[in-house]
C-alpha positions as CSV (number, residue, x, y, z in Angstrom):
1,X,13.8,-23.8,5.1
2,X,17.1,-23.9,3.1
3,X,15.3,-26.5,0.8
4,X,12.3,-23.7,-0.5
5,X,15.0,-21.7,-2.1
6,X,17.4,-23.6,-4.3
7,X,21.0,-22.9,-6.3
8,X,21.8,-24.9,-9.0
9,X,24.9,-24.4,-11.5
10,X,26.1,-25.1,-14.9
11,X,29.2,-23.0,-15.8
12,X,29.3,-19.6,-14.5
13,X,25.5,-19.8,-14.8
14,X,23.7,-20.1,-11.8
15,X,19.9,-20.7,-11.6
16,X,17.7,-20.0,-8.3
17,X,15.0,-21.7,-7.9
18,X,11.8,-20.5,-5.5
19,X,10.5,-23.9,-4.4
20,X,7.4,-24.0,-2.9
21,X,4.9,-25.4,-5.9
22,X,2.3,-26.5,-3.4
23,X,1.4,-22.8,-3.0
24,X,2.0,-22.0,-6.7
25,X,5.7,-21.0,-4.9
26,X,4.1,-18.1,-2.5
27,X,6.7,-16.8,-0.7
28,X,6.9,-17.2,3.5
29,X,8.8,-14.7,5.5
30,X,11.5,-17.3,5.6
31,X,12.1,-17.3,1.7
32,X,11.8,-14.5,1.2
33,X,15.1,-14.4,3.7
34,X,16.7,-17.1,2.2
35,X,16.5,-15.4,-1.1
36,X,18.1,-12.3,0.1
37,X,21.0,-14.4,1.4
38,X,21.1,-16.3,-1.4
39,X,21.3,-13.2,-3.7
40,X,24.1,-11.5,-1.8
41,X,26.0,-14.5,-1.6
42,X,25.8,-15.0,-5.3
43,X,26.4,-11.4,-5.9
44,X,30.2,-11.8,-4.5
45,X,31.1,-14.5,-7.1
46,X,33.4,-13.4,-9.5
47,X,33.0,-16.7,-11.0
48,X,29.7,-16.7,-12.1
49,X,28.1,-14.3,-15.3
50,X,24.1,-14.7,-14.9
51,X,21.9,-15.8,-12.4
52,X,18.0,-17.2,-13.8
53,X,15.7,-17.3,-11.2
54,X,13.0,-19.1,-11.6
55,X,9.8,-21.2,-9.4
56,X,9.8,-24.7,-9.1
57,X,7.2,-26.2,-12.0
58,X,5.5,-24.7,-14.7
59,X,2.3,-23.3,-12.7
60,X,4.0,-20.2,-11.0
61,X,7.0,-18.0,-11.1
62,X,5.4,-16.9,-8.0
63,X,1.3,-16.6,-6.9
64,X,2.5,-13.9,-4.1
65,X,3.0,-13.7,-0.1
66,X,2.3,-17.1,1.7
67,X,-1.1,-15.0,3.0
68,X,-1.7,-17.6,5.3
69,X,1.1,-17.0,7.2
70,X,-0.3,-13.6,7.9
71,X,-2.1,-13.7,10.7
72,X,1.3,-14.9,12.8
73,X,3.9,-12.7,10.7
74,X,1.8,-9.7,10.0
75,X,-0.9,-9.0,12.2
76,X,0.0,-5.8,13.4
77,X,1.7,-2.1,12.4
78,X,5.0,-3.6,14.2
79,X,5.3,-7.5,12.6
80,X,3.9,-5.7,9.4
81,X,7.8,-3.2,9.8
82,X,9.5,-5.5,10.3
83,X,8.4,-7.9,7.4
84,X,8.7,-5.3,5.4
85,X,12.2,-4.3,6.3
86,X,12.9,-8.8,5.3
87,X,11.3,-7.7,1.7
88,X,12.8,-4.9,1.1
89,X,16.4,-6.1,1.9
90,X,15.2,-9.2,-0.5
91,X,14.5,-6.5,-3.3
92,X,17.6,-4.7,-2.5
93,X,19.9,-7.7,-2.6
94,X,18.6,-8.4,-6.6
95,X,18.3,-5.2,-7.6
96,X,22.2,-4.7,-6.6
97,X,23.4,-8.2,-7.5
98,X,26.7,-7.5,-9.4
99,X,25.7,-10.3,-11.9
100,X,22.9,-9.8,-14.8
101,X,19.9,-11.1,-13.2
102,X,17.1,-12.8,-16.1
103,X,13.8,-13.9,-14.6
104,X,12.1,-16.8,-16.2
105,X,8.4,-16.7,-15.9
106,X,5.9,-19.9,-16.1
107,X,2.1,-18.7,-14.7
108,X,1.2,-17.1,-12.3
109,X,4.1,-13.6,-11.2
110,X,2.0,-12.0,-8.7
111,X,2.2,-9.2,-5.9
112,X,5.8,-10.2,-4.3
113,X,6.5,-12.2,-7.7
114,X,6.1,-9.3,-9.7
115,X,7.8,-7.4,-6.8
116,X,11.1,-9.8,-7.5
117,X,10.6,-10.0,-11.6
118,X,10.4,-6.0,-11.7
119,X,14.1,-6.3,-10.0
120,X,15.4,-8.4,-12.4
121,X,17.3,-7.0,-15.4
122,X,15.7,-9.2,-18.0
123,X,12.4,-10.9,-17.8
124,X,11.2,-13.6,-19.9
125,X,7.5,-15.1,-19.7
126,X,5.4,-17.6,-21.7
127,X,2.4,-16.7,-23.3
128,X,0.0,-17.8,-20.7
129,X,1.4,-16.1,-17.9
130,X,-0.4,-13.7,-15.8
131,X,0.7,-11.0,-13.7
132,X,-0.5,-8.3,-11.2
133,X,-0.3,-7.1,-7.9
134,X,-4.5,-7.7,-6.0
135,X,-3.1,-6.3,-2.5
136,X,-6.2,-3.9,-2.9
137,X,-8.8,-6.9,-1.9
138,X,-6.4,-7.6,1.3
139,X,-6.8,-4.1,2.4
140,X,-2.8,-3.6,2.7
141,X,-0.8,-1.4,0.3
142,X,2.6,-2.2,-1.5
143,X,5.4,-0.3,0.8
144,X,8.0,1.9,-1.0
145,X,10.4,-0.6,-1.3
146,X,8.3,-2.7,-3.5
147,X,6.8,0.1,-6.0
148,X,10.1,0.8,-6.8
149,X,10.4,-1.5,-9.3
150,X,7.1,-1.1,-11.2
151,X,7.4,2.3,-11.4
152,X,10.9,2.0,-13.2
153,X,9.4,-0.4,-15.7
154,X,5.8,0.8,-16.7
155,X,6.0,4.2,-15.2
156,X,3.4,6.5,-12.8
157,X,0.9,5.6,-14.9
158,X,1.1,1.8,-15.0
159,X,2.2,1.3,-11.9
160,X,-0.9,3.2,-10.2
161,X,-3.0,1.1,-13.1
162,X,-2.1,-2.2,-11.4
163,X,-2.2,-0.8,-7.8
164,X,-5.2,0.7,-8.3
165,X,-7.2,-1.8,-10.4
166,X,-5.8,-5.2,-9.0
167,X,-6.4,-6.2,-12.3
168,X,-4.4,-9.8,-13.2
169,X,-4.0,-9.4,-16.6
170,X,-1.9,-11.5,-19.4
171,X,1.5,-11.7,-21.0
172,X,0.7,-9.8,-24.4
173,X,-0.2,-6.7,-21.9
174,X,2.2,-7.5,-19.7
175,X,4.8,-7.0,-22.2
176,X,2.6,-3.4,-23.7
177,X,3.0,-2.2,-20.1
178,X,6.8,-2.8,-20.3
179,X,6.5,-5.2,-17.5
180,X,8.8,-8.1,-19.9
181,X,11.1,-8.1,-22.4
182,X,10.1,-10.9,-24.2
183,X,7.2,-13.7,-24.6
184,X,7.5,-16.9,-26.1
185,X,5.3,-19.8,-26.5
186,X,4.9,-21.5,-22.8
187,X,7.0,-24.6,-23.8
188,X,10.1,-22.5,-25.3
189,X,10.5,-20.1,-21.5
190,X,12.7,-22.6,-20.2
191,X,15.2,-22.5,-23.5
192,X,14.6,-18.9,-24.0
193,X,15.7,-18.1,-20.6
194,X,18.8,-20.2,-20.7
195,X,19.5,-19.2,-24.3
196,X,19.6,-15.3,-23.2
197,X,22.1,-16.5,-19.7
198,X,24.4,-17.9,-22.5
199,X,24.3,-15.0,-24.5
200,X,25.3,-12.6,-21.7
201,X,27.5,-14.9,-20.6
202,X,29.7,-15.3,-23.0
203,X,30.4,-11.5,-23.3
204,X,32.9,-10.1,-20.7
205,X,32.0,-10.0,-17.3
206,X,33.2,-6.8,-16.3
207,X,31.4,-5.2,-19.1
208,X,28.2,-6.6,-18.1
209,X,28.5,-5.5,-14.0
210,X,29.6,-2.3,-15.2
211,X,26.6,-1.8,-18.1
212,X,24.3,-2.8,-15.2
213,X,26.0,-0.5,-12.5
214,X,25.9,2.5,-15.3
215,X,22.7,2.2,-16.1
216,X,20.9,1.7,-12.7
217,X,23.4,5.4,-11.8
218,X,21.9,6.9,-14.6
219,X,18.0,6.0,-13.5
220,X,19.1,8.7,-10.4
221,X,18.2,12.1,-10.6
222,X,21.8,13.6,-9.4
223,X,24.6,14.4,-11.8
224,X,27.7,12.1,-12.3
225,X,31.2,12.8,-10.4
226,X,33.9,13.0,-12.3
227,X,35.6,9.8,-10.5
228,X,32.2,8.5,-11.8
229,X,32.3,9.6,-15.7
230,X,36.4,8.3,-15.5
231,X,35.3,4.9,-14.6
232,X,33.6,4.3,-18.0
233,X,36.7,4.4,-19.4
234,X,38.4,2.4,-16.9
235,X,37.6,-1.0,-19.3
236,X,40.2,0.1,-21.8
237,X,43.0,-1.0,-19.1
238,X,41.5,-4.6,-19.0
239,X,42.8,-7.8,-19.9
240,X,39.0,-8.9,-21.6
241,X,39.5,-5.5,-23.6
242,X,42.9,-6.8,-25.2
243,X,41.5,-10.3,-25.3
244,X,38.1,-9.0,-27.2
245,X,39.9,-6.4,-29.7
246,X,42.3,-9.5,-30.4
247,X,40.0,-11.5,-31.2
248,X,37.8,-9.7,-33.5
249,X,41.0,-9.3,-35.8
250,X,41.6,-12.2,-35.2
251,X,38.2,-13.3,-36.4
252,X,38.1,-15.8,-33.3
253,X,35.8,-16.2,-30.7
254,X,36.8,-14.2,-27.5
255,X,37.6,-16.2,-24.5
256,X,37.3,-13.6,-21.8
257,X,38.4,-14.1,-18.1
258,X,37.2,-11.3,-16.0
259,X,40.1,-9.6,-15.6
């Protein structure tokens, strides 16, 4: 099943992309392991500066679960735990990828799409996309794991809107609710996307892990150590800072090397 979750590079960009467009890229148990591996092995590579991740075609960034697997995977309290435990070390595994993490959304991001879009750190979506989360008509409920992510981006009150309604609505309220960061006409997503991995990319690397390991600290409700407040500081030992503050006197374009 290595083949329904795909890595592709250019650079230190890598792209990962959910293939299954048959199903509008519904997600089986399997990828939705693979994609955990593949996350945590991306993760450790200090080459790389941005990860996309993307579904095969233009249809879907994802339509969901593969409900049809259901019946074999989930039909009890017990299967149900432990599919739950694969999702939610999926979720984990993007929402603590080292690397900045931009989603690139064609159609249809629903229920366990939305789940892995929310986790990104930038989301990108054309204008006739559609999102939501309909688990109400399926009788089953979103587990902790996966509200996580909704209720960081849109809040109590949006997340419990889309829960509660199973409303699938469209990108312009999509992106009222928080839910994207930007939405450009539907045959510009694919430039967009890539345009914003460049940008990120060409910053320095260090910076961007430790922006995105500040920030995510911050979202917790406990204070900072002071081992914790020193290590924002710790970027004016590096050699990117030197190479950066060179540069900019230097009125040249830095070339940074992650060190």
């Amino acid at each position: 099943m290595s083949d329904t979750v795909m890595i592709s590079r250019q650079g230190n960009i890598a792209t990962v992309t959910l293939n299954n467009p048959e199903r509008l890229n519904a997600l089986s148990r399997a990828m939705w392991e693979r994609l955990g591996a593949v996350m945590a092995e991306l993760s450790a590579d200090d080459s790389l500066r941005c990860i996309v991740i993307r579904g095969a075609g233009t249809k879907a960034f994802a339509a969901g679960a593969d409900i049809a697997e259901f019946g074999r995977e989930r039909a009890n309290v017990a299967q149900a735990r432990e599919y739950g435990h694969a999702i939610e070390h999926t979720l984990r595994a993007i929402a603590h990828c080292r690397h900045p993490v931009v989603a690139m959304i064609y159609g249809a991001c629903i229920g366990g799409g939305l789940e892995i879009a929310c986790l990104c750190d930038l989301r990108i979506c054309g204008e006739s996309s559609r999102f939501g989360v309909p688990v109400k008509n399926l009788g089953l409920v979103m587990a902790y794991a996966e509200l996580r992510g909704l209720i960081e981006l849109c809040g109590k009150a949006g997340a419990l809107e889309i829960a509660l309604e199973g409303r699938v609505f469209g990108a312009a309220e999509a992106k009222a609710m928080g839910l994207v960061n930007r939405v450009v006409p539907d045959d510009r997503v694919e430039e967009e996307a890539h345009a914003t991995a460049r940008r990120i990319a060409e910053g320095a690397p260090l910076v961007a892990r430790w922006h995105k390991k500040f920030i995510n600290r911050l979202m917790e409700q406990r204070p900072l150590s002071a081992e914790e407040y020193d290590e924002s500081f710790t970027c004016f030992g590096t050699e990117d800072y030197r190479i950066g503050r060179d540069a900019f006197l230097a009125k040249k374009k830095p070339e940074f090397k992650g060190k």
